[in-house]
N, C-alpha and C positions, 0 to 999 in steps of 0.2 A: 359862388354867386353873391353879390353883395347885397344889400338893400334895394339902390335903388332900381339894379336890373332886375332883380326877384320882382320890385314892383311894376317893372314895364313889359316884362314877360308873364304875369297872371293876370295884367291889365289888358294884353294881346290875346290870352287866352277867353278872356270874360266878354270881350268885344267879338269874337269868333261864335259866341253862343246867342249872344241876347243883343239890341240895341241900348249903348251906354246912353248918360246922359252926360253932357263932358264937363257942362260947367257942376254939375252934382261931384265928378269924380276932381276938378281943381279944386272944391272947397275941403274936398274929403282929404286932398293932401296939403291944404293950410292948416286944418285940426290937427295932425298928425305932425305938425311942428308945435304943440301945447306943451303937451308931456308925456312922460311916459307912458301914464295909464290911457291917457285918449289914441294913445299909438301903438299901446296892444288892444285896444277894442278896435283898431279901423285893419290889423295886419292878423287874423288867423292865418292867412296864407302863407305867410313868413314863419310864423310857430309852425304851423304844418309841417313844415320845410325844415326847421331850425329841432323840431322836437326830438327828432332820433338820433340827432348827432350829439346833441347837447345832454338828453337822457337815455341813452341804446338799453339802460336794465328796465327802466321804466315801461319805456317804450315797446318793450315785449311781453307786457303782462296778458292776461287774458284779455278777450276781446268781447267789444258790446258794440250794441247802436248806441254809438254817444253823441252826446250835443256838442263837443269841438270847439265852438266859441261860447264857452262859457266863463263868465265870470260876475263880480257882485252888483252888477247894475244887469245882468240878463236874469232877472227877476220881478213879477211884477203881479197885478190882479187882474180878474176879468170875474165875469158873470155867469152862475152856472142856469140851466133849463128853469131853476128854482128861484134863481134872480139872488141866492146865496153870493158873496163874496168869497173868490177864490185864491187865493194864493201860489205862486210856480215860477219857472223857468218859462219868459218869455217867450224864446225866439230859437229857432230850430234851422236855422236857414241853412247849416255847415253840416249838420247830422250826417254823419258815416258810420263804417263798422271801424274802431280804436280800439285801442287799450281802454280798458277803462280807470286807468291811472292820468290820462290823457285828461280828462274833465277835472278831476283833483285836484292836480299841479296845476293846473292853469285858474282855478277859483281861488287856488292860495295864491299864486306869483300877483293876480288882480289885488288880490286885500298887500300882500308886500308893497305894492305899490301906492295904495290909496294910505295905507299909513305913512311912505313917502313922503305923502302929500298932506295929511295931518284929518285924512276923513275918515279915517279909523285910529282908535287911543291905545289900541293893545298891541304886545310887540310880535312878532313876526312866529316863535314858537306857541303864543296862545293860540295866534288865528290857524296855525297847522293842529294843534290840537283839536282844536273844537270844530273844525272841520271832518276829521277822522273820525273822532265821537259821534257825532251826527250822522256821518258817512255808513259808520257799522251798524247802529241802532235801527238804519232804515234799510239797511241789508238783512238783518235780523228778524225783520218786524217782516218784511216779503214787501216791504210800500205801503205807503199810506196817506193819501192825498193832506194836502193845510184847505180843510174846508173852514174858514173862518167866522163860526158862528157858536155855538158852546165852547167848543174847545179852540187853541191856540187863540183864546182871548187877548194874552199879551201880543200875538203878532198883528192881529185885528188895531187895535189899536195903531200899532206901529201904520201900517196900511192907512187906515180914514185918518192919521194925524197928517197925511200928505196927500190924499187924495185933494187932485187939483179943485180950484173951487171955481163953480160951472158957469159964471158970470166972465170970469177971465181966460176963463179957458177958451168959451165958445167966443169971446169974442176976439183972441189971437187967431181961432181957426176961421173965421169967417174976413180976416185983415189977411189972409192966403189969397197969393194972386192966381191967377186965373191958369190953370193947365192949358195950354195954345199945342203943344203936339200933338198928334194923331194918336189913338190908341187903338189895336186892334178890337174888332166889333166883339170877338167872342169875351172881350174880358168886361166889353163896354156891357153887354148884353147880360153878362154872369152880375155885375156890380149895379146894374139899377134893378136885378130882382130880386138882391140880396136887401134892398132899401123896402121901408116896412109895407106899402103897396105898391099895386102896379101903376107904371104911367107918370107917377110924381114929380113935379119940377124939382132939379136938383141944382148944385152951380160946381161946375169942376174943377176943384184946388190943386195949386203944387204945390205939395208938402214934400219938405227938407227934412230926414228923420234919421237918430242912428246915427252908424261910423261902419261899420263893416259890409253894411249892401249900399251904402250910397254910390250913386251911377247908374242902378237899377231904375228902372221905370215906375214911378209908384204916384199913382192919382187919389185924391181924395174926392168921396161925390157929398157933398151938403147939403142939409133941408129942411124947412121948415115940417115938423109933423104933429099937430095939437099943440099947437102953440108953441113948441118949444124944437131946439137945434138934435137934429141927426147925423150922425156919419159913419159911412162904412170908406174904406182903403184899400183897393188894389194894388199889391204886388207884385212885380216879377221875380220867380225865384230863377239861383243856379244852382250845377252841379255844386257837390263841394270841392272848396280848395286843396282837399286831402289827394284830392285826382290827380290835381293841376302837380302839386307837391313832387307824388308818386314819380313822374315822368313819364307812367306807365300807362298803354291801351286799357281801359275799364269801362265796364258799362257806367253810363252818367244819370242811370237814375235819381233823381230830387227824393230825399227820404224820409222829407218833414211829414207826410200821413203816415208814415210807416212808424216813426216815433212817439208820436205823440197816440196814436190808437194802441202800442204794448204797453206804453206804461201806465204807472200808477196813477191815475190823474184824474180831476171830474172837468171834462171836454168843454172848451166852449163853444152853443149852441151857437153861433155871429160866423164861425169860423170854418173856411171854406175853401176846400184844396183843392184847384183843377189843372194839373200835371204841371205847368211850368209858371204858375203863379197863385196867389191865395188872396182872400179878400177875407178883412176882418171889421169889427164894429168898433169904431173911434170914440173913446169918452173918458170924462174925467176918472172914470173908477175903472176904465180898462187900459194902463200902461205900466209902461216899466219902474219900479222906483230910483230914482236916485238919493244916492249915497246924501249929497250935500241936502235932501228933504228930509232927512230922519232926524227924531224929536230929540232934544240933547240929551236925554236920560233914558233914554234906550238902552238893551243889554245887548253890546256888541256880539261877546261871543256866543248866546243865547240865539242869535242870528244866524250867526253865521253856522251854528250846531244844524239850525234850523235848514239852510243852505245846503251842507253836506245829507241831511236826510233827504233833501228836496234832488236831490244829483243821486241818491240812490232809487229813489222814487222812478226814472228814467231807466238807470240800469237794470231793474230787475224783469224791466220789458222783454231782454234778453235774458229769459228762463235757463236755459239751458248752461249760461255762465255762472251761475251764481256761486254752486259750489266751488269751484274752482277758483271766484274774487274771493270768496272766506280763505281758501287754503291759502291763497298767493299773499292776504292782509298779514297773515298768523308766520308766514316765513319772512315779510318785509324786515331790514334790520330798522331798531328804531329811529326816530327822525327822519325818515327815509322822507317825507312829503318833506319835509323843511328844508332837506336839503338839494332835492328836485328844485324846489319852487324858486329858491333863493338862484340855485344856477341859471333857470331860465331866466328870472328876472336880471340876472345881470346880462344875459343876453340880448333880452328885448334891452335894455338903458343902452349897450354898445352899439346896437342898431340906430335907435330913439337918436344918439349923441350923431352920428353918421346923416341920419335923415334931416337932422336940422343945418347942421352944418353945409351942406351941401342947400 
């Protein structure tokens, strides 16, 4: 199956579950003619797909609940009960049971790519190192959340040198035009009592966000509260693509609570999972970072160390696996991630080359 039937058959399959949004899903595939890297964030379904054929040793490692679409911009902050600065793995939307070599390889194949692109300065065996590094130390350590306040000062830093700043930020989210579709009441219901009182005039946005659920249904509610701008954002989530992948009959439970409550992680209190969609609190010190916002003298691979502990942080939710990721690390031969990472990135480029051309 090539690209772009792979893409009009998990397109067919996503329309069969949820209501798409169409012009959401044409811009989703004008990004996906940029580059490489915006073309493995917008296609886990393709890796899904593409991953066992391309890595069958990989592929059969032990198994966890992993995040699936991960890579170096699904990282970001939010705010914990304590109103501390937290640091993690954004977005949970593809979480299945994997290998757990499956999040790995695909956090490196991301940085192969962003060095591609000249948003990372180290070469393709540093960023598989210091991914591994980080990876065992936080396999080691049993998890350890990045609560960014004594410690992981240098990543503090990194964080507030990009956090957006609140005059531009609120005022592109208030130039959002107006959501005109209908939305179901249970979610309308969930999302204005998740707003800080009852009853509050709100204004309902269409927000554009992401590469890999755009098409999804996602409303923003805006509001003035003590003077100053609020928002929370409802989502609709799917199954993950690892189903779609599969071929195979499987239960299609959503398993972003199930993720994010094993692992290692201090919860954000904004954030709200009700079976087929989730609402979270919108603001400049709650999103993902991007690559192109980090400060020029930043420690890449101090990062991305940091990265692979944060991807262990996840896995060690599945208790039960862990022994078994130490023994399966201590038998890998070496460069084993380098050269996983490097095959699928030449995979996604042969796709990438195929999708644009067409």
């Amino acid at each position: 199956m090539n690209i772009r039937k792979a893409t009009e058959s998990y397109e067919n399959w996503i329309a069969a579950r949820i209501r798409v949004v169409k012009q959401d899903i044409d811009y989703k595939h004008e990004q996906m003619t940029k580059s490489p890297f915006e073309f493995l964030r917008a296609t886990f379904y393709r890796w899904a797909q593409r991953w066992p054929e391309v890595c069958p040793e990989e592929s059969s490692a032990p198994e966890v609940l992993a995040v699936g679409d991960l890579h170096v911009e699904n990282f970001g902050t939010w705010r914990d009960a304590e109103g501390r600065l937290i640091w993690g793995v954004n977005d949970f939307d593809e979480a299945h049971p994997m290998a757990y070599t499956i999040d790995l390889v695909r956090l490196a194949t991301s940085a192969h790519l962003a060095i591609a692109e000249e948003h990372l300065t180290l070469n393709t065996r540093e960023v598989c190192d210091a991914i591994l590094e980080g990876y065992r130390r936080g396999i080691d350590a049993k998890g350890k959340p990045f609560v960014l306040a004594e410690e992981s000062r240098w990543l503090r830093l990194i964080a507030l040198n990009r956090l957006r700043d609140p005059v531009r930020f609120w005022k592109r989210m208030s130039k959002l035009g107006e959501m005109r579709t209908a939305i179901p009441d249970h979610i309308r219901e969930k999302l204005e009592a998740s707003l800080p009182t009852p009853n509050m005039p709100y204004e309902r946005k269409r927000r554009v966000a992401g590469l890999g659920s755009l098409g999804h249904l996602r409303v923003l509610a805006l509001a003035r509260w003590c003077g100053a701008w609020v928002a929370r954002e409802a989502k609709v989530l799917t199954p993950s693509a690892v189903i779609w992948a599969s071929g195979k009959s499987q239960s299609e439970k959503i398993l972003y609570p199930e993720i994010i409550s094993r692992a290692a992680r201090v919860q954000d209190p904004f954030l709200g999972l009700f079976d087929t969609f989730m609402i979270r609190r919108i603001a400049p010190d709650c999103s993902r970072i991007l690559l192109a916002s980090l400060p020029e003298d930043h420690d890449e691979a101090r990062l991305l160390e940091a990265m692979g502990f944060e991807t262990a942080n996840i896995h060690v939710g599945s208790r039960n696996a862990i022994s078994a990721i130490i023994r399966d690390l201590k038998e890998r031969p070496r460069r084993w991630l380098h050269r996983a990472s490097k095959a699928m990135m030449e995979a996604t480029h042969r796709d990438w080359l195929k999708w644009r051309k067409g």
